[in-house]
C-alpha positions as CSV (number, residue, x, y, z in Angstrom):
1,X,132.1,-66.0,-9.5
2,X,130.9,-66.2,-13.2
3,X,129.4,-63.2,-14.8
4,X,125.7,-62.4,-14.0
5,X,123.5,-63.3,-17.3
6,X,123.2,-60.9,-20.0
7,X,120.4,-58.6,-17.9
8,X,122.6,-56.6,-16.5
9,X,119.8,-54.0,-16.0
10,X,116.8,-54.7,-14.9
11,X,113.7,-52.9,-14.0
12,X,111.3,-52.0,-11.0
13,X,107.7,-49.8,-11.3
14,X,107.0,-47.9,-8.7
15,X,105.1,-44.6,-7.5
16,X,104.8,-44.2,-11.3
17,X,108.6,-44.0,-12.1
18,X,110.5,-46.3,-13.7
19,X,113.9,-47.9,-12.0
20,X,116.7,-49.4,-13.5
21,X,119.2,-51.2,-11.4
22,X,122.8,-52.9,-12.7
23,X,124.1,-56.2,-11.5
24,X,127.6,-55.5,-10.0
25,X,129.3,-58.5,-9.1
26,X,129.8,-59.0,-5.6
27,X,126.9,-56.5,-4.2
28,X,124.4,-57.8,-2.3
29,X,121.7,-56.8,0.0
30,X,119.0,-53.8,-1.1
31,X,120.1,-52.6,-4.4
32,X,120.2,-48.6,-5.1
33,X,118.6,-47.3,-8.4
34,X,121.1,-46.7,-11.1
35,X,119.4,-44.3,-12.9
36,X,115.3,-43.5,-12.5
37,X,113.1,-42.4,-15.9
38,X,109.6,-40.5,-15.4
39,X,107.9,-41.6,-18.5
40,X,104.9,-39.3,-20.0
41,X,102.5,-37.5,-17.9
42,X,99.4,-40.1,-18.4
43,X,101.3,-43.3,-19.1
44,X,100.5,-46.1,-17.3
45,X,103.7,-48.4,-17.6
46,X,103.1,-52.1,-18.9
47,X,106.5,-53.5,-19.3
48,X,109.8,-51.6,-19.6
49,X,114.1,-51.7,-20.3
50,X,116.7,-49.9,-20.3
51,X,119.6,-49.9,-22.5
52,X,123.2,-51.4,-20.7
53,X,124.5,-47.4,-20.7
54,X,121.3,-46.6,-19.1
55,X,120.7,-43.3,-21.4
56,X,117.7,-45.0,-23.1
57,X,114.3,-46.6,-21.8
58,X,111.8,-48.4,-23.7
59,X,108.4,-49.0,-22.2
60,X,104.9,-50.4,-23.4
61,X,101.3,-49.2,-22.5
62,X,98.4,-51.0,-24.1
63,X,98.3,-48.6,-26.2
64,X,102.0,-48.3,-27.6
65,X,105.3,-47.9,-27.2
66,X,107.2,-45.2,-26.0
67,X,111.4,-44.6,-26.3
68,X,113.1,-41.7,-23.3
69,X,116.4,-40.3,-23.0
70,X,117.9,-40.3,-19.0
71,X,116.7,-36.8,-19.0
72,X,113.4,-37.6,-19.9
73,X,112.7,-36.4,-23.9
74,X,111.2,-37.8,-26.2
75,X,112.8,-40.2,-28.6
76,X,109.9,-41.3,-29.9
77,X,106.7,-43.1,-30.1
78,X,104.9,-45.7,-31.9
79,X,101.2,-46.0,-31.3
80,X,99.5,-49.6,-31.6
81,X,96.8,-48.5,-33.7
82,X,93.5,-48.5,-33.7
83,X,93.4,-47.9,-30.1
84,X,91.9,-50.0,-27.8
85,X,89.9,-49.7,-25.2
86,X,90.0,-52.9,-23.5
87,X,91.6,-52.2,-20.1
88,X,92.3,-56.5,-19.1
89,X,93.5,-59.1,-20.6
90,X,96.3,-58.1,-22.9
91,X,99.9,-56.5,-21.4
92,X,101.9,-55.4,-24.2
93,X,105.8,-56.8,-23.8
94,X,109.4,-55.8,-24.9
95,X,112.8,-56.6,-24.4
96,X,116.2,-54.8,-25.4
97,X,118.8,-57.0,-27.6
98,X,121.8,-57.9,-26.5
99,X,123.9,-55.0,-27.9
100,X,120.8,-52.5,-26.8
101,X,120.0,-51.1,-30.4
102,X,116.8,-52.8,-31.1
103,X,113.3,-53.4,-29.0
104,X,111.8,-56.4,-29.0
105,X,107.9,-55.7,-28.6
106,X,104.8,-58.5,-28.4
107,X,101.5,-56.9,-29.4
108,X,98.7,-59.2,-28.0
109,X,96.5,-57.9,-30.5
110,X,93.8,-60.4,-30.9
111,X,93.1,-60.2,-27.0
112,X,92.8,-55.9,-27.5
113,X,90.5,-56.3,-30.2
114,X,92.7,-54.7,-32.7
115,X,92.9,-58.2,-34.7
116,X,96.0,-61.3,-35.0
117,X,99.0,-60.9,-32.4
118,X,102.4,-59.3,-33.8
119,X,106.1,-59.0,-33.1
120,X,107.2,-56.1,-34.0
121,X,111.5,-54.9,-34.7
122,X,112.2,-50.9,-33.7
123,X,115.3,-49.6,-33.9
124,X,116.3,-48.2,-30.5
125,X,117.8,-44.9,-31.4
126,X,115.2,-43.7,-35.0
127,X,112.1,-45.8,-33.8
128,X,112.1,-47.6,-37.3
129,X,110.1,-50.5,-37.8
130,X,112.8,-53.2,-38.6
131,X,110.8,-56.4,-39.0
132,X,106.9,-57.1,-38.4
133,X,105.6,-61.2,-37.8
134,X,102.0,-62.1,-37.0
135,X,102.4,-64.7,-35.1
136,X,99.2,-66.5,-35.4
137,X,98.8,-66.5,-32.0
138,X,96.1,-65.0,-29.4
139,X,97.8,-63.9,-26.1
140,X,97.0,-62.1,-23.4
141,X,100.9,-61.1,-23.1
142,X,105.0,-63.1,-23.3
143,X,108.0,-62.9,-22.1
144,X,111.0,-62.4,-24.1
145,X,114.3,-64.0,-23.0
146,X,117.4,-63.0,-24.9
147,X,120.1,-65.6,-25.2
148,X,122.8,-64.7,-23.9
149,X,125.9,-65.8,-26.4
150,X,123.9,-65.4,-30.0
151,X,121.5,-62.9,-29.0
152,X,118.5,-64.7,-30.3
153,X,115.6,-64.0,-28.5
154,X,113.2,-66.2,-27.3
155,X,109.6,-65.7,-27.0
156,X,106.9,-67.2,-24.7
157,X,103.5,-65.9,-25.7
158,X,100.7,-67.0,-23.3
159,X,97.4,-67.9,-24.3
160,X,95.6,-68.5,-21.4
161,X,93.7,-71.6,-21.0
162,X,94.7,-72.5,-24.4
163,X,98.6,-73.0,-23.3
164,X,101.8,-71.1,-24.4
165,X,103.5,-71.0,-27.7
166,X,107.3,-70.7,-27.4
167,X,109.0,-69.0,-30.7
168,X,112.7,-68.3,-31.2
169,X,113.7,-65.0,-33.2
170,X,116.8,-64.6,-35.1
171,X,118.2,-61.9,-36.9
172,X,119.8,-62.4,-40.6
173,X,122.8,-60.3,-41.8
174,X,120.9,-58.5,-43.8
175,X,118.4,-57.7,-40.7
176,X,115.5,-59.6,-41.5
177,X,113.5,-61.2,-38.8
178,X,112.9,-65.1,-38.8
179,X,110.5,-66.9,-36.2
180,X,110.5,-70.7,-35.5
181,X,108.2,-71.8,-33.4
182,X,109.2,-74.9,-31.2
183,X,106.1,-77.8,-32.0
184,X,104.4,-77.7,-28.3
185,X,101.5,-75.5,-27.4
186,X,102.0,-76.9,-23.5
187,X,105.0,-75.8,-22.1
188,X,106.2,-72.4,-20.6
189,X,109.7,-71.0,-20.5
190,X,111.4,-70.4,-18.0
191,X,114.5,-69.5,-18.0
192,X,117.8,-69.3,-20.5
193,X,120.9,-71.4,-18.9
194,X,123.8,-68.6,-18.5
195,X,125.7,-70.0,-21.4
196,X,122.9,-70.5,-23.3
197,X,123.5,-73.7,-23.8
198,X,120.1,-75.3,-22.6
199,X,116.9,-73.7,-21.4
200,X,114.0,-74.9,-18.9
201,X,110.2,-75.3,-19.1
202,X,107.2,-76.2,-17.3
203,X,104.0,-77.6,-18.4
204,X,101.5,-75.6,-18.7
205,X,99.3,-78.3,-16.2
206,X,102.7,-77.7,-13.9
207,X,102.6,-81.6,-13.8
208,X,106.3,-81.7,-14.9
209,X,109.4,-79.3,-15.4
210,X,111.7,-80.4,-18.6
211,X,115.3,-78.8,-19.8
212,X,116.3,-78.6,-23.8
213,X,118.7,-77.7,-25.5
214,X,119.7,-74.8,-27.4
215,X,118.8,-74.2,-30.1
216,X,116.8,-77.1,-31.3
217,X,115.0,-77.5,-28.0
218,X,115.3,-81.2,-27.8
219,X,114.9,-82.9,-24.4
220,X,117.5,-83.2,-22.0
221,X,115.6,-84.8,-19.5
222,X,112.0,-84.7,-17.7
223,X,111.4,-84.3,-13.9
224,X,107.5,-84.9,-12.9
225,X,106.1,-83.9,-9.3
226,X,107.2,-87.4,-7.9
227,X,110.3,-87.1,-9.1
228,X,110.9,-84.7,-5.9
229,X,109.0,-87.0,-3.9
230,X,105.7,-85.1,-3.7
231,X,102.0,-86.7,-4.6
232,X,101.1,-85.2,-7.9
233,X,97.1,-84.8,-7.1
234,X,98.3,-82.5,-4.1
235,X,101.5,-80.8,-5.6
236,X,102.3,-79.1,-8.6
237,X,105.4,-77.7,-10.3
238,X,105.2,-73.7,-10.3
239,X,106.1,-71.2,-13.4
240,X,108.7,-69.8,-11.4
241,X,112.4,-71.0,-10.4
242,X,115.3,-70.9,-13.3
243,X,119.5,-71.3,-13.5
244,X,121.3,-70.7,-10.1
245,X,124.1,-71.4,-11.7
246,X,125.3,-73.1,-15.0
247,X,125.2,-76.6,-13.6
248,X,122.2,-76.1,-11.0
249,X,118.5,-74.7,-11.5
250,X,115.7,-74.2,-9.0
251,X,112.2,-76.2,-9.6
252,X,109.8,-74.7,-7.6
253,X,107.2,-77.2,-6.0
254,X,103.4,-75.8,-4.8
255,X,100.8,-77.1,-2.8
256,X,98.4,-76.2,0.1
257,X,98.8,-77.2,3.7
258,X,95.7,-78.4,5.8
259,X,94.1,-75.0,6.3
260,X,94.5,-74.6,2.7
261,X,97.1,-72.0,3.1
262,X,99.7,-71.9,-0.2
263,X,103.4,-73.1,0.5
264,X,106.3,-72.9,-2.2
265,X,109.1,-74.9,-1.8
266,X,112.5,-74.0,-3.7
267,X,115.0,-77.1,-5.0
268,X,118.0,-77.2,-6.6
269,X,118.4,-79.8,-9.7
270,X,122.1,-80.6,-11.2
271,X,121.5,-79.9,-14.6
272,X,124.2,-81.6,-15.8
273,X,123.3,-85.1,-14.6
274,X,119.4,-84.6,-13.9
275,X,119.5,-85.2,-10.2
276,X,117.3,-83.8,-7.7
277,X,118.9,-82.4,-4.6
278,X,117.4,-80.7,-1.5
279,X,116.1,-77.0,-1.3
280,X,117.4,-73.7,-0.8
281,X,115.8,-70.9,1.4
282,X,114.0,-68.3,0.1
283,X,112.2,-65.3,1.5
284,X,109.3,-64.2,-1.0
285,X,105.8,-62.9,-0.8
286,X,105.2,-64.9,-3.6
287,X,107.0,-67.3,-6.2
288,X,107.5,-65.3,-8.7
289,X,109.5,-62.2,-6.8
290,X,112.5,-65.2,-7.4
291,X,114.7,-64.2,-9.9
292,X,117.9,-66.3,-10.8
293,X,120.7,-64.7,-12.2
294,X,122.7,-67.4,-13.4
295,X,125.8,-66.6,-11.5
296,X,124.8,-68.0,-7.6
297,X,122.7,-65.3,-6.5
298,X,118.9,-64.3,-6.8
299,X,116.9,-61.4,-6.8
300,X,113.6,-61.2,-4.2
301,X,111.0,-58.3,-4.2
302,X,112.7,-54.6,-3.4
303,X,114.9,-55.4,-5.5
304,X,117.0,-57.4,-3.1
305,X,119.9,-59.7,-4.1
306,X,120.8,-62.2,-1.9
307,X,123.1,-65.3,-2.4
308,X,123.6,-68.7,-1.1
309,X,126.1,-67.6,1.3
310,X,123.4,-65.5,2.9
311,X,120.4,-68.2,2.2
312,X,119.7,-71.3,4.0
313,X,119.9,-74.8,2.1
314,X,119.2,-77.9,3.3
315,X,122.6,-79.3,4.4
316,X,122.4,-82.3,2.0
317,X,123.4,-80.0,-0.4
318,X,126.6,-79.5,-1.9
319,X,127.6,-75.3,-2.1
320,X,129.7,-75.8,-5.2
C-alpha cells in the first residue's frame, strides 16, 4: 500500500471540541481521536489543523485566528481587524504546511465587510506575520490543498455565483510569498494527485470534470457528463470525488430520480489513460462526507475509513 497523502491529520468538530485523527496505514473501520483540543471559551470553530506531532492546533473564527498547545494555552492570537459582524457568508480558512511551521489562512474579507480578500503567512510557533497577498478576489471562503512533494499550496477561493479562482502559493528561499493565479474563473479544485504530479477540477456549472498538470495546470484531458453515459440536462458532475489512488480518481455524478429525490453515483476514472470505468460503493449522507486519501482507501462521516476491500464496485472493475 502507498503512503496516505501528506494529511496525515485531519480534523473533526464536534460538541465544541476539536479532533485530530492520524492516518495509520492499514487501520480501518471507526477511527479513535489522537489527541482532542478545547479551544477558547466563546470560540465558535470555522476551520481548523493540527500540526503532524499533534502538540499544536490552529483554528479560524470569523473573527481571527487562534494558535493552542495539546494542553490547551495560548500560543497566540491574531485578530482580523476591524471586527465584523456579519454572521453568513464568509468562513475564514487555513491549512498547515507540509513541515507544520507555517499557517496558511484565507481572509474572505470583502464578503465580512472589512474590505479586499487576503492570504495571510503566520509562523506556527511566534504568530508572525510571514507574508500578506490581497488577492483581488471576493469570496465567501477556499480551500487550501498542500502539494504533497514541493509543499506549495494551492488555493481555491470561491466566489459564489461569480465562480472560483484557483491560485498556487510558493515560498522563496528567502521566505517571501508568490501567488500565480491559474487564467480560469470556472473551475473548482478538487483534489491534489498523491504524487503531485497532476490535480483534478470541476466546472463550476458541474458540466465537466478535467485533470492538469502540476504545476502549470495544463490539460490532461476533459470528461463531460456524457462521457459517463448520463444526459447532461438531467445529470451533473458533483464538487466532490478526488485520487483513490495514483492512477485512479473518483468523479462523482448527480441527479434526481422521478420523486425528485437526490442520488450520487461514485466512478472510478484511470488517470493515466482517461478512461471511464464503473463505480465503486459508497455509504454517505451526503457527497461531500467522501474523502480520498490517495492511497486506496476513503474517509465517510464519523470519521470512518473504509477501503475497497470493504466497498462494493461494480465487477467490471479491475482492483488493482
Amino acid at each position: 500500500m502507498i503512503p496516505a497523502r501528506p494529511l496525515k491529520v485531519i480534523t473533526r468538530h464536534r460538541d465544541g471540541v476539536i479532533h485530530a485523527y492520524t492516518i495509520e496505514s492499514g487501520a480501518l473501520g471507526t477511527l479513535e481521536p489522537a489527541a482532542v483540543f478545547r479551544p477558547a471559551d466563546g470560540d465558535e470553530v470555522v476551520a481548523s489543523a493540527v500540526r503532524p506531532d499533534l502538540e499544536r492546533v490552529v483554528y479560524t473564527t470569523l473573527n481571527g485566528i487562534v494558535c493552542l498547545t495539546r494542553a490547551g494555552d495560548p500560543v497566540w492570537a491574531s485578530d482580523f481587524e476591524p471586527h465584523s459582524d456579519v454572521r453568513h457568508g464568509h468562513r475564514p480558512g487555513c491549512a498547515l504546511s507540509l513541515d507544520g511551521r507555517t499557517a496558511w489562512v484565507y481572509r474572505p474579507d470583502a464578503m465580512a465587510g472589512r474590505g479586499g480578500g487576503d492570504q495571510v503567512v503566520y509562523d506556527v510557533d511566534t504568530g508572525a506575520v510571514l507574508a500578506r497577498r490581497e488577492l483581488e478576489t471576493v469570496g465567501h471562503g477556499a480551500g487550501h490543498h498542500v502539494h504533497p512533494v514541493d509543499g506549495s499550496v494551492y488555493l481555491d477561493v470561491g466566489e459564489g455565483q461569480d465562480g472560483s479562482v484557483v491560485f498556487r502559493g510558493t515560498t522563496g528561499a528567502d521566505g517571501s510569498v508568490e501567488f500565480v493565479a491559474y487564467p480560469w474563473w470556472d473551475r473548482c479544485l478538487i483534489d491534489l494527485a498523491p504524487g503531485g504530479e497532476q490535480f483534478m477540477t470541476v466546472d463550476h456549472g458541474q458540466a465537466d470534470v478535467a485533470f492538469h498538470r502540476h504545476p502549470d495546470g495544463d490539460v490532461l484531458f476533459t470528461l463531460s457528463v456524457e462521457a459517463f453515459g448520463y444526459d447532461p440536462e438531467e445529470t451533473f458532475v458533483e464538487w466532490s470525488g478526488g485520487y483513490l489512488t495514483p492512477d485512479t480518481a473518483v468523479v462523482v455524478l448527480g441527479g434526481e430520480d422521478e420523486d425528485e429525490e437526490e442520488w450520487f453515483r461514485y466512478h472510478l476514472v484511470d488517470v493515466r489513460t482517461g478512461t471511464v470505468g464503473g463505480e465503486i460503493a459508497v455509504e454517505v449522507t451526503n457527497p461531500y462526507e467522501f474523502v480520498p486519501l490517495g492511497d486506496g482507501s476513503w474517509l465517510t462521516g464519523g470519521p470512518v475509513r473504509r477501503s475497497r476491500a470493504t466497498a462494493g464496485t461494480d465487477p467490471a472493475i479491475p482492483r488493482g
